[in-house]
N, C-alpha and C positions, 0 to 999 in steps of 0.2 A: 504494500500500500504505500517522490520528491518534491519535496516540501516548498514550497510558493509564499508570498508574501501575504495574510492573512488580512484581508478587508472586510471593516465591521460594519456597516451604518448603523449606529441607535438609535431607538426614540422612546420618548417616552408615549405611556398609553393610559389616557385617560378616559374611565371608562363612558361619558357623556358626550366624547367627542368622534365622530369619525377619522380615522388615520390612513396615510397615504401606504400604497403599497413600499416594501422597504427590499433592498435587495444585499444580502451576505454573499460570500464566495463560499461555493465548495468548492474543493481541488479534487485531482485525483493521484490516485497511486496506483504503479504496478509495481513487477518485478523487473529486475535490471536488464532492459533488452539488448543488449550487449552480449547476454548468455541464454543461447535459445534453451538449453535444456532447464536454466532457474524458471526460464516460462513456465515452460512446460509443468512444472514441479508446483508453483506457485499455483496456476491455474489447479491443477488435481487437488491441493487441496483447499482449495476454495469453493472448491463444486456446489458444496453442503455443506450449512451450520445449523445447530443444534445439537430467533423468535422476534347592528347594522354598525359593523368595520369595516376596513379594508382586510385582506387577505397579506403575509408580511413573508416576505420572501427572502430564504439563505442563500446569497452564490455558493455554489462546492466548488473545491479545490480540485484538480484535474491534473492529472499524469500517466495519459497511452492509455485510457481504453480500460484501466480494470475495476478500482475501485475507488469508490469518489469521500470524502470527508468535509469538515466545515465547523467554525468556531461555537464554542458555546463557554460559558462562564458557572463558576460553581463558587456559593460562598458567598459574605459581607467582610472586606470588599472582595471582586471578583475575582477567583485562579480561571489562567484561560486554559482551555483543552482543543483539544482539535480529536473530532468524533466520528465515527463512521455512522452518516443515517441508515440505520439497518430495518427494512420492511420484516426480517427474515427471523428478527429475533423480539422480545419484548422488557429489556432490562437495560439501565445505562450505571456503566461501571468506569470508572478510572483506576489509575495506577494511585498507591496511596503512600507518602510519605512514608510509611512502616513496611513499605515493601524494601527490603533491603536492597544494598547496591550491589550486593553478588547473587544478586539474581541481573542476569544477563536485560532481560526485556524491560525490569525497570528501572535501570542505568539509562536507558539511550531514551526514556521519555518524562514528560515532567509528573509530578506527583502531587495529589492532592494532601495539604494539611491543613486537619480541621482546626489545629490550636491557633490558626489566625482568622478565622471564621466567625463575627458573632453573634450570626443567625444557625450553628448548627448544633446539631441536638441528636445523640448519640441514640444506638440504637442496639449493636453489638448481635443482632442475630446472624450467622457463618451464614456463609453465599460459595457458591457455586457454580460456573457451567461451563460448560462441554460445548464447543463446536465441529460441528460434524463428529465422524464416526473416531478419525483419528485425526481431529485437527487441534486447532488449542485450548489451553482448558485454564481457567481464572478462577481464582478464589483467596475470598479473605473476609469482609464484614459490612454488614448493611449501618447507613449512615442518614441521617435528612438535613437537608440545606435548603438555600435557593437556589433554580439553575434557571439562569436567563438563553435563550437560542432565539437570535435574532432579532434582538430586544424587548423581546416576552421575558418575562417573570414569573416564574412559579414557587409558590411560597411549600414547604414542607416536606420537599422532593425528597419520596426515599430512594436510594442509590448505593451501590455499591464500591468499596475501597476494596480496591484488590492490593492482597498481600505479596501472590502469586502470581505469574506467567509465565505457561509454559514459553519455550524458546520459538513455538510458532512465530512469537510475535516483535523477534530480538529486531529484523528489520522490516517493519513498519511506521509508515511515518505517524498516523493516527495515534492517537493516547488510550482511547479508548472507544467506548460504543454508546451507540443511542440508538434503544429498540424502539421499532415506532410500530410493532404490529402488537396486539389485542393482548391482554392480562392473562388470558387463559395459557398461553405461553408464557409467562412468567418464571425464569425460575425461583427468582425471590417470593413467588406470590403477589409479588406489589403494582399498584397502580403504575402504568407507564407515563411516563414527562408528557406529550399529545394528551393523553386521558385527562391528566390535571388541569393542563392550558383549558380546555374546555368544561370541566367542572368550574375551574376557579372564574370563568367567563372574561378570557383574558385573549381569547382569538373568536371570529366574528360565528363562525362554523367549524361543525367537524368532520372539518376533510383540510386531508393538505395535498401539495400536489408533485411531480420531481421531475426536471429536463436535465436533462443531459446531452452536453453537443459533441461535438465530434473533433473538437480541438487535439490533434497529433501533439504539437510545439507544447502543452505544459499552459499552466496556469486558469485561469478561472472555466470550470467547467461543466457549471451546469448551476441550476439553481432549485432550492426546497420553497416552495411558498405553502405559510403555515395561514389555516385560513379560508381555504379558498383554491380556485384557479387563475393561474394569468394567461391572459390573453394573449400575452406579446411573445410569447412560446410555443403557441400551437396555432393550428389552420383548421378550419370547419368545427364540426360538431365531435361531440364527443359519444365512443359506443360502449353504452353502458353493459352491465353484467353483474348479477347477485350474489353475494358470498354464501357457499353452500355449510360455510365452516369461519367461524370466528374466532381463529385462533393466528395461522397465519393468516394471509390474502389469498385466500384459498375458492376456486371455482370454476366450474366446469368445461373447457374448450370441445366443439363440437366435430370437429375435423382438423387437420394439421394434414396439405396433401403440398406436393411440388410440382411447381411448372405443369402441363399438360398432363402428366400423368392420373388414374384415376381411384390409383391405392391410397387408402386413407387408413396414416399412422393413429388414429384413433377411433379404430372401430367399435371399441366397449366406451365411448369416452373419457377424455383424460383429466382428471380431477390435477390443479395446477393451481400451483402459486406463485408470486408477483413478488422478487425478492431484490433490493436496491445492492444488498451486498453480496450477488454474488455477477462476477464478470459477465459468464453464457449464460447461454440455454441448454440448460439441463435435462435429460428424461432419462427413461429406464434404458438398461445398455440394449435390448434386444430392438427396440425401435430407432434409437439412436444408430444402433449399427446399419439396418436396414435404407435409415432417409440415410444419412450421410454414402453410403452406398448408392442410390438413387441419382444423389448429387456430382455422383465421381470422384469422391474423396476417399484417401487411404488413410488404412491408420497407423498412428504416430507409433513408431517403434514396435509394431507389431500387439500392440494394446485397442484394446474394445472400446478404450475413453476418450482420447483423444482422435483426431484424424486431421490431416492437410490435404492442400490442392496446390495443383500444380500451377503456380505463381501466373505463367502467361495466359491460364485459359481460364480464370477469375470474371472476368465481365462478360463471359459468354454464360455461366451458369446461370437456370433458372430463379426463379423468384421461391419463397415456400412461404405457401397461405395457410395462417388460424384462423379458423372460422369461430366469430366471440358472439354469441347470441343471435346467430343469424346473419352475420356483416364477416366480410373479410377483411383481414388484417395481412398485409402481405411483408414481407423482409425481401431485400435485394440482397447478390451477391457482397454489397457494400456495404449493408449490414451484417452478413451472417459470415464475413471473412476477417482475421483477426491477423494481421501481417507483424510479424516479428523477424528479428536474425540473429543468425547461428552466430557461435563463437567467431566465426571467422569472417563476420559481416556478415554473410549472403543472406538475402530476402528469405520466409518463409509465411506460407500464407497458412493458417491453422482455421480450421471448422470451428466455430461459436456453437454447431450442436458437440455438447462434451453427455456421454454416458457414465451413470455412476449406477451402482447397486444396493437395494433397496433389503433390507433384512426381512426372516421370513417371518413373516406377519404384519408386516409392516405395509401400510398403502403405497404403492405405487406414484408417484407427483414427476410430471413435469417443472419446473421453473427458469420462468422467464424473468432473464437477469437483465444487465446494465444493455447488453448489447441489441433487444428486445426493447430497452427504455428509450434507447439513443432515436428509434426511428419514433417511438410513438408518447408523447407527452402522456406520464398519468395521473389519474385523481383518485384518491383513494379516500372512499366517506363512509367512514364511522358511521354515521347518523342512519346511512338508508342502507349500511350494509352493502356495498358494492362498490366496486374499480369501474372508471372509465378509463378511454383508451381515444385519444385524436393526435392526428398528425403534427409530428414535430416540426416544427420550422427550419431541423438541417434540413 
């Protein structure tokens, strides 16, 4: 997840007055594409983790396409952090002062201390979680403050101080996370930062919304509006679709077919969720192999999860269509191609469908990640229960 210059705009919010739309940077982060196989490495395990105003908008921080972050402030007066908006998970944690500096991962990021805090109020219940199957795992003790994102304020936020990280996270530039999908995903149990903004009645509605562009060159790349939708990021209307499940952004795609062909990778339908932090698009390895096969793409190293295409014949490849409530949703080759190079320079064009493996008993999910975000602006409403989906303005 290289690190950019972090632009704030504040304002203050009163709550009699209407407020202008506000805009934050997220940046992004990848892995050092310098070294195709850290790609490669990086991506696999990213695959899977596991949770009348105006409308106020965060720019994210941006670097190559994989995973985006963006300022938020914790404490009176404010620590700043730099956070991954995670659809994917539903808890916000930082590095904590008490994590020691021979731990690797909270050496190279800053740490919250709450002895300079004088709104915070100690909570001491042990926290824990897991990302993915074998990716990184955090843990240390629930805490409550303020955390301001984007110049909101929410008062009593509980949050987690991590003591621990594992070394997934030694180079990352993010500090931490902010889960923005549903409680029931929780691993603290606790109210998530979104949930409270809208109890505390501190944003106009509950939906926020997240663009991401297509910025190669680094620096601001994309924007979270809390709130609401902007306009100035998307074209036409928006195609709505119901949450079957509130826990992730979880519901039901009706076909997933490519260019002209009439095979459709979701013959049983594909129960799917809408995840900001993870780079691809994700689904079970057996259809993954199958579309990416369709498309003329081979896989990377002889593995079921990854695959690439052969550099020169990228803009010949067809389109592949979701069909979301009746409406198509199409990816071009220029979305659904992820170009990186190998150690030794050279181009390499990598498939955005990545396959992973689903434990047994476990549901089956598609997820559609950043590079799914990049072509289609989304809104995601708490209130009516449902993601929309309109055309990005790349």
């Amino acid at each position: 997840m290289q690190l950019f210059a972090v632009v704030v705009l504040l304002a203050t919010l009163v709550s009699s007055l209407a407020v202008d739309i506000k805009n934050i940077p997220l940046f992004k982060w990848k892995a050092p594409k310098e070294n195709y196989q850290a790609v490669i490495k990086q991506l696999q395990r990213l695959q899977l983790k596991r949770p009348q105003q105006d409308p106020h908008d965060l720019q994210l921080n941006n670097d190559a396409d994989h995973v985006y972050y963006g300022p938020i402030t914790i404490g009176t007066p404010g620590q700043v952090f730099n956070v991954i908006f995670d659809t994917g998970s539903a808890d916000l944690w930082v590095p904590s002062i008490h994590c020691p500096k021979t731990n690797k991962a909270c050496r190279k990021h800053k740490r919250y201390d709450n002895t300079l805090s004088s709104t915070y109020q100690a909570d001491g219940k042990s926290f824990r979680i897991q990302y993915g199957y074998d990716a990184g795992q955090v843990r240390g003790y629930l805490g409550q403050d303020t955390v301001t994102v984007a110049g909101i304020t929410v008062q009593n936020q509980t949050f987690a101080e991590a003591t621990f990280h594992s070394d997934d996270f030694v180079k990352t530039v993010p500090d931490g996370i902010l889960g923005l999908g549903f409680q029931s995903i929780s691993q603290a149990g606790e109210v998530p930062v979104f949930d409270n903004m809208v109890r505390q009645q501190v944003v106009p509605a509950p939906v926020f919304s997240v663009y991401l562009n297509r910025n190669e060159s680094g620096g601001v790349g994309g924007v979270l509006t809390l709130g609401g939708a902007d306009p100035d990021y998307y074209t036409g209307h928006f195609t709505y679709v119901g949450l079957n499940k509130r826990g992730f952004w979880q519901f039901e795609i009706d076909r997933i077919m490519v260019g002209k062909h009439h095979e459709n990778f979701c013959e049983r339908g594909c129960q799917t969720i809408v995840d900001t932090g993870v780079p691809l698009i994700v689904g079970p390895l057996d259809e993954i192999y199958q579309l990416n096969e369709k498309l003329g793409a081979k896989p990377v190293l002889g593995a079921r999860e990854l695959f690439f295409f052969d550099c020169p014949e990228v803009d010949e490849l067809p389109d592949v269509d979701f069909f979301v409530n009746g409406q198509k949703l199409s990816l071009s080759s220029r979305d659904y191609v992820v170009k990186v190079l190998t150690e030794k320079g050279n181009p390499h064009c990598v498939s955005a469908f990545s396959g992973t493996h689903f434990p047994f008993g476990q549901e089956p999910l598609w997820i559609l990640g950043n590079a799914f975000i990049r072509r289609y602006y989304t809104t995601f409403d708490k209130g009516k229960g449902r993601v929309g989906f309109a055309r990005s303005i790349n």
